[in-house]
MMTF fields as JSON, N, C-alpha, C and O atoms, coordinates in Angstrom:
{
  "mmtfVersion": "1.0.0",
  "mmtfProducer": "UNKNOWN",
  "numBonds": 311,
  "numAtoms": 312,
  "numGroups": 78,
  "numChains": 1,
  "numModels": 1,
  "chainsPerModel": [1],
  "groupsPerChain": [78],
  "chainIdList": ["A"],
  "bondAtomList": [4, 2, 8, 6, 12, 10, 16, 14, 20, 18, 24, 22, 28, 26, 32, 30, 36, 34, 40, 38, 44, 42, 48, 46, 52, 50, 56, 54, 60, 58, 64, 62, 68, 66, 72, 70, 76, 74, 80, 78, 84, 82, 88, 86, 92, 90, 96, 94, 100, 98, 104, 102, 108, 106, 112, 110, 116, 114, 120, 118, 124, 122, 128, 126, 132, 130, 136, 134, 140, 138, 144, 142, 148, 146, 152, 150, 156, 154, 160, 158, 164, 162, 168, 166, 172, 170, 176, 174, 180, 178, 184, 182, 188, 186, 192, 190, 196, 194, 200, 198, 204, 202, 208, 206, 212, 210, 216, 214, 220, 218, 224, 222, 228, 226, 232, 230, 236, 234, 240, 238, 244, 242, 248, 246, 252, 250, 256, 254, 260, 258, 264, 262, 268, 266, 272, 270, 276, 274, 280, 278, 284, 282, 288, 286, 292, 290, 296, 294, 300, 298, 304, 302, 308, 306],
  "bondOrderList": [1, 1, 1, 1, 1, 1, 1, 1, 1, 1, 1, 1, 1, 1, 1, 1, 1, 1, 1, 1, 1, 1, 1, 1, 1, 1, 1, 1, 1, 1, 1, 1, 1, 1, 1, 1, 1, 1, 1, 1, 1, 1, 1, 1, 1, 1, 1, 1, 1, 1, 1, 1, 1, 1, 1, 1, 1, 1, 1, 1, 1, 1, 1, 1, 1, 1, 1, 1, 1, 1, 1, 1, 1, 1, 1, 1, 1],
  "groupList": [{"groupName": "UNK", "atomNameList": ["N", "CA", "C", "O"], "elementList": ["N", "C", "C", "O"], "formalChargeList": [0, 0, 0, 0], "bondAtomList": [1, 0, 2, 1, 3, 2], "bondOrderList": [1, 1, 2], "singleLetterCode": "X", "chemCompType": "L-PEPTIDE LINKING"}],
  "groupTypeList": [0, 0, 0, 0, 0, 0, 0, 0, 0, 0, 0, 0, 0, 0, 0, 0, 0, 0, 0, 0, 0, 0, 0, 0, 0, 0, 0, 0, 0, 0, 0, 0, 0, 0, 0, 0, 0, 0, 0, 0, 0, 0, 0, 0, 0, 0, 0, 0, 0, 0, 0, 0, 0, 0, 0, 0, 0, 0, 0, 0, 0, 0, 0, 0, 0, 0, 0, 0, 0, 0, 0, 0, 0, 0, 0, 0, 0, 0],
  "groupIdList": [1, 2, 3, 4, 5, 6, 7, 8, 9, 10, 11, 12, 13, 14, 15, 16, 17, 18, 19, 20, 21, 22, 23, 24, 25, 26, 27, 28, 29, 30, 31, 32, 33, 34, 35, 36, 37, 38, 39, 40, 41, 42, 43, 44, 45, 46, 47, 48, 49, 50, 51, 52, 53, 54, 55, 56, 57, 58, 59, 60, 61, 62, 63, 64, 65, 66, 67, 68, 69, 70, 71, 72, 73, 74, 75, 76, 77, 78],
  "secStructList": [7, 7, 7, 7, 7, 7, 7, 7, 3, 3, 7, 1, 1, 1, 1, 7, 3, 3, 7, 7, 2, 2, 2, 2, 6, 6, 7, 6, 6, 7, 7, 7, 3, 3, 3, 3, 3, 3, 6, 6, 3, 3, 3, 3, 3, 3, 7, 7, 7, 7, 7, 7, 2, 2, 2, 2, 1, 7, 6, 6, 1, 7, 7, 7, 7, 2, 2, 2, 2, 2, 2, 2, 2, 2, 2, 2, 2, 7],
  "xCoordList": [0.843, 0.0, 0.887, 1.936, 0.562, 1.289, 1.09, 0.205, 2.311, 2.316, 0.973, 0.907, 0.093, -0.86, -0.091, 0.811, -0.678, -0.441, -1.469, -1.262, -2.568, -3.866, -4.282, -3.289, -4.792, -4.882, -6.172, -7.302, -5.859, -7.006, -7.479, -6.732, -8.695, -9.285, -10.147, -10.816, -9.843, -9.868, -11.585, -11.977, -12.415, -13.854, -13.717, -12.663, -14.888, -15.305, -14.691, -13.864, -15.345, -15.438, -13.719, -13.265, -13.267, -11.737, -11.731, -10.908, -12.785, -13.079, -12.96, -12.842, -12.958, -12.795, -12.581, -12.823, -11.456, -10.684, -10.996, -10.821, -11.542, -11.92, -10.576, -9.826, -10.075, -8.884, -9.304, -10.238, -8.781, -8.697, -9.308, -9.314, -9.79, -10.319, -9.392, -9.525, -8.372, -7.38, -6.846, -6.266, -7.27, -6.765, -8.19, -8.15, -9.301, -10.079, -10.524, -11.235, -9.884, -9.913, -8.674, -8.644, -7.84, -6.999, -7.136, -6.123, -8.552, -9.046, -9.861, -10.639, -10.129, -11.422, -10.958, -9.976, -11.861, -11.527, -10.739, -10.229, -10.799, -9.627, -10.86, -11.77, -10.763, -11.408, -11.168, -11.892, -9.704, -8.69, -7.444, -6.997, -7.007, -6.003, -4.959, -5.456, -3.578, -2.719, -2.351, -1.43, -2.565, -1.791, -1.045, -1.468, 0.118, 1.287, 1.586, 1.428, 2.041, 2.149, 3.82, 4.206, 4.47, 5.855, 6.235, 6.391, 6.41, 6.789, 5.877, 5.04, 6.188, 4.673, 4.127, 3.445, 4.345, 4.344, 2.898, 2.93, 1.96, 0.922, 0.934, 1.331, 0.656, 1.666, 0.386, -0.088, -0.51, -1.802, -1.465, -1.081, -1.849, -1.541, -2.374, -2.617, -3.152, -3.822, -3.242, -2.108, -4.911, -4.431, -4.865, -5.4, -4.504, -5.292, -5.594, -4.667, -6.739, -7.123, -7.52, -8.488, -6.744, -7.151, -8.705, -9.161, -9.315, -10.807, -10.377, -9.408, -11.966, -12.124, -12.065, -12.393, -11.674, -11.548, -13.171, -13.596, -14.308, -15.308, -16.24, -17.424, -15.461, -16.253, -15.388, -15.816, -14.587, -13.909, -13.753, -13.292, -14.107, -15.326, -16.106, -15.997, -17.197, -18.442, -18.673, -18.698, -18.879, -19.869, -20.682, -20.824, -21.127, -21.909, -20.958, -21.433, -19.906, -19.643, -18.825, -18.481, -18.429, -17.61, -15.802, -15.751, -15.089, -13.757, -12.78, -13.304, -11.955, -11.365, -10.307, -9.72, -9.734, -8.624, -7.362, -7.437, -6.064, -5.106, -4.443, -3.904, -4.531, -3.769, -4.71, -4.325, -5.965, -6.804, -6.733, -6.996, -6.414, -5.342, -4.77, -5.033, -3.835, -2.656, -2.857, -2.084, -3.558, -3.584, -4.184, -4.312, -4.67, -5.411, -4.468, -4.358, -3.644, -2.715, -1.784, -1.496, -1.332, -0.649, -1.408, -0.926, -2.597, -3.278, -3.644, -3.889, -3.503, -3.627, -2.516, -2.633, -1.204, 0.026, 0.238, 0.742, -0.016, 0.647, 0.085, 0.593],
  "yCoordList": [-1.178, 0.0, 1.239, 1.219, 2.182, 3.423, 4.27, 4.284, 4.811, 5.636, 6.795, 7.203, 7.13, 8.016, 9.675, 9.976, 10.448, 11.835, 12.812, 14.025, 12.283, 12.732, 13.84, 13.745, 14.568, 15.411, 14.472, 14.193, 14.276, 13.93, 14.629, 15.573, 14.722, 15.719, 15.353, 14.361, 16.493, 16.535, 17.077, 18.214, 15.97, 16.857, 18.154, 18.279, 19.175, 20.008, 19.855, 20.51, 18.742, 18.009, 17.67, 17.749, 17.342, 16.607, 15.03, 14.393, 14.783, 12.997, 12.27, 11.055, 12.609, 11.634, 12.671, 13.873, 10.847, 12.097, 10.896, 9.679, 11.927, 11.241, 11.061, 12.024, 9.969, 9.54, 9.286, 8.503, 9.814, 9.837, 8.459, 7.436, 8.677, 6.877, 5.916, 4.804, 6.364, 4.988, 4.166, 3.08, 5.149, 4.751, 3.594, 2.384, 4.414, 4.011, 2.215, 1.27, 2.471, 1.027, -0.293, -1.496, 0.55, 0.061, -0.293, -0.681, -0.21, -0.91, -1.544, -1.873, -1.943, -2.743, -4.43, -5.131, -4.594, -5.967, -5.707, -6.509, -4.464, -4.037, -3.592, -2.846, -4.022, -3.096, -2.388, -1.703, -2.828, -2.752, -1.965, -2.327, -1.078, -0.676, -0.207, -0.255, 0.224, 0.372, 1.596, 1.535, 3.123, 3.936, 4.759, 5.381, 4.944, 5.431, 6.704, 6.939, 7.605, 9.011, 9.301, 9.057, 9.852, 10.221, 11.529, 11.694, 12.626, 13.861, 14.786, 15.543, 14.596, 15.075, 14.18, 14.627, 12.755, 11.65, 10.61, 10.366, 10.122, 9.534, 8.126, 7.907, 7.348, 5.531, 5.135, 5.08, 4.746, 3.414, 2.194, 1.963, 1.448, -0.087, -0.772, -0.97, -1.415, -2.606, -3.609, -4.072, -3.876, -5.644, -6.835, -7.158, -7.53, -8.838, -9.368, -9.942, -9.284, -10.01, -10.922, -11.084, -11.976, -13.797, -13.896, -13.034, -14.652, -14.718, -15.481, -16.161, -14.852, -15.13, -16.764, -17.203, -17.642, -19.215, -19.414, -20.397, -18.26, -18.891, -18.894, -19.171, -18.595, -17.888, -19.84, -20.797, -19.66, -21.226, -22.493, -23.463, -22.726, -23.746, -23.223, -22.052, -23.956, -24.082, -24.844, -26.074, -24.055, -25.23, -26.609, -27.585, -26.152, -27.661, -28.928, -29.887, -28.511, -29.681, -30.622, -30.467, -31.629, -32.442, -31.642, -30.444, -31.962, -31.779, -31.492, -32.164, -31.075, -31.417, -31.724, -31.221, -32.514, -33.493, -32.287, -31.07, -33.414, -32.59, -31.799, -30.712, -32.468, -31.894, -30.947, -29.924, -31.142, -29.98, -28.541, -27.463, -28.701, -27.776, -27.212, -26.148, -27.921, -27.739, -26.893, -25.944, -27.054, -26.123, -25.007, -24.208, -24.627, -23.745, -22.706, -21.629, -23.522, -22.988, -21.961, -20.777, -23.22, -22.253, -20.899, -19.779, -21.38, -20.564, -18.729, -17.599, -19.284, -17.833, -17.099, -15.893, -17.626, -17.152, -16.316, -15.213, -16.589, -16.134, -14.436, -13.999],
  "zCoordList": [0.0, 0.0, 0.0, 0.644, -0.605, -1.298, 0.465, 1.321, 0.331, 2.041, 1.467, 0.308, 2.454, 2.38, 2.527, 3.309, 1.662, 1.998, 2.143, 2.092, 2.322, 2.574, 3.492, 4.214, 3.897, 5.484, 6.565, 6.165, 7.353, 8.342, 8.936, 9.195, 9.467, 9.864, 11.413, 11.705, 12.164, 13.527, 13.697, 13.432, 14.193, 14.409, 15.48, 16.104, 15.683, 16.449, 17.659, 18.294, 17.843, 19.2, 19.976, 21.118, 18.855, 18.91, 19.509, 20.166, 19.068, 19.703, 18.344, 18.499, 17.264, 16.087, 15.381, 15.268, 14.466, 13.61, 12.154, 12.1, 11.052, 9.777, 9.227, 9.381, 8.577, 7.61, 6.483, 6.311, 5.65, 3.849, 3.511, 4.194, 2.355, 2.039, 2.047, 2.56, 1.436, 1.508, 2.427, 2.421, 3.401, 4.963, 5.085, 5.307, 4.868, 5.282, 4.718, 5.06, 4.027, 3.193, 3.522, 3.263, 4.137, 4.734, 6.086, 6.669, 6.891, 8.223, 7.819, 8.714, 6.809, 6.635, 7.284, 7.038, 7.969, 8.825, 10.171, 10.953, 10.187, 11.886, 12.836, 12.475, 13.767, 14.916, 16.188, 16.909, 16.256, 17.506, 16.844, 15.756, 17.422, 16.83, 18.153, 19.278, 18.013, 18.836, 18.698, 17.883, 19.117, 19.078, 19.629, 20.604, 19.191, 19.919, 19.38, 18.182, 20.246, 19.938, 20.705, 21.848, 19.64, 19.722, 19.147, 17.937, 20.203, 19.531, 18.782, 19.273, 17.429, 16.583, 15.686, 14.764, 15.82, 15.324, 15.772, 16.978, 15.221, 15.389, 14.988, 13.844, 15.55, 14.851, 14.959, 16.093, 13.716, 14.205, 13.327, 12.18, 14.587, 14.031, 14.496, 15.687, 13.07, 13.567, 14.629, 14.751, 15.685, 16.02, 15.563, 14.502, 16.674, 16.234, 17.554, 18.126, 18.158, 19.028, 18.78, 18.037, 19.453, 19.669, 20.063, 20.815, 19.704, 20.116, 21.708, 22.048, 22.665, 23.879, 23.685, 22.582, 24.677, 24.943, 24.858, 24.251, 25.612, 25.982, 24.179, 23.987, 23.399, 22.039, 21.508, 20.862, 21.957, 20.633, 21.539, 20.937, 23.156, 23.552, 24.012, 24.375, 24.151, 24.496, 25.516, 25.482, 26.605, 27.829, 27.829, 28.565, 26.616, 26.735, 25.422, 24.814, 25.412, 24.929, 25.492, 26.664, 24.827, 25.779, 26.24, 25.958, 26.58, 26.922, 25.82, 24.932, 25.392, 23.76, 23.929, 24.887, 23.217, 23.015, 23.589, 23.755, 23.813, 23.839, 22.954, 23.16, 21.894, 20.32, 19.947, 19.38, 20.195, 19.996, 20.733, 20.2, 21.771, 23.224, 22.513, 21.953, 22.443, 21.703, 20.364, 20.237, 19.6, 18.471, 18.811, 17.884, 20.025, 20.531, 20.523, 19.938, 21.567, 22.089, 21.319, 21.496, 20.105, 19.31, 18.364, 18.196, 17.889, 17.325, 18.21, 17.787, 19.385, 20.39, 20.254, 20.47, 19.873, 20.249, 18.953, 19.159, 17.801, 16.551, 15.843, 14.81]
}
């Protein structure tokens, strides 16, 4: 993706700030983001939150294997 040179724009309010379309097309699928502020410098970066344990088992099912754990496991980490 081509670095943006767009202007963003700061509402009234100063609680949201609109980003150029390209940006905007560039969160599509993000909902979490990380930002860090350095100097006069603004850093956003998508995340990736691992889904909650209680969202990928379920109470009512049986127990799940170990290797199944196990891929859990790794799948949370990456």
């Amino acid at each position: 993706m081509p670095i943006s040179s767009k202007y963003a724009i700061l509402s009234n309010d100063k609680k949201t700030i609109v980003l150029p379309d390209d940006v905007q097309q560039w969160l599509i699928g993000a909902d979490r983001f990380v930002v860090v502020m350095e100097h006069d410098e603004l850093i956003l970066k998508k995340t990736h939150v691992p889904r909650a344990l209680d969202e990928i088992v379920k109470r009512d099912t049986p127990p799940i294997s170990s290797d199944d754990l196990d891929a859990l496991i790794h799948e949370s980490r990456k």
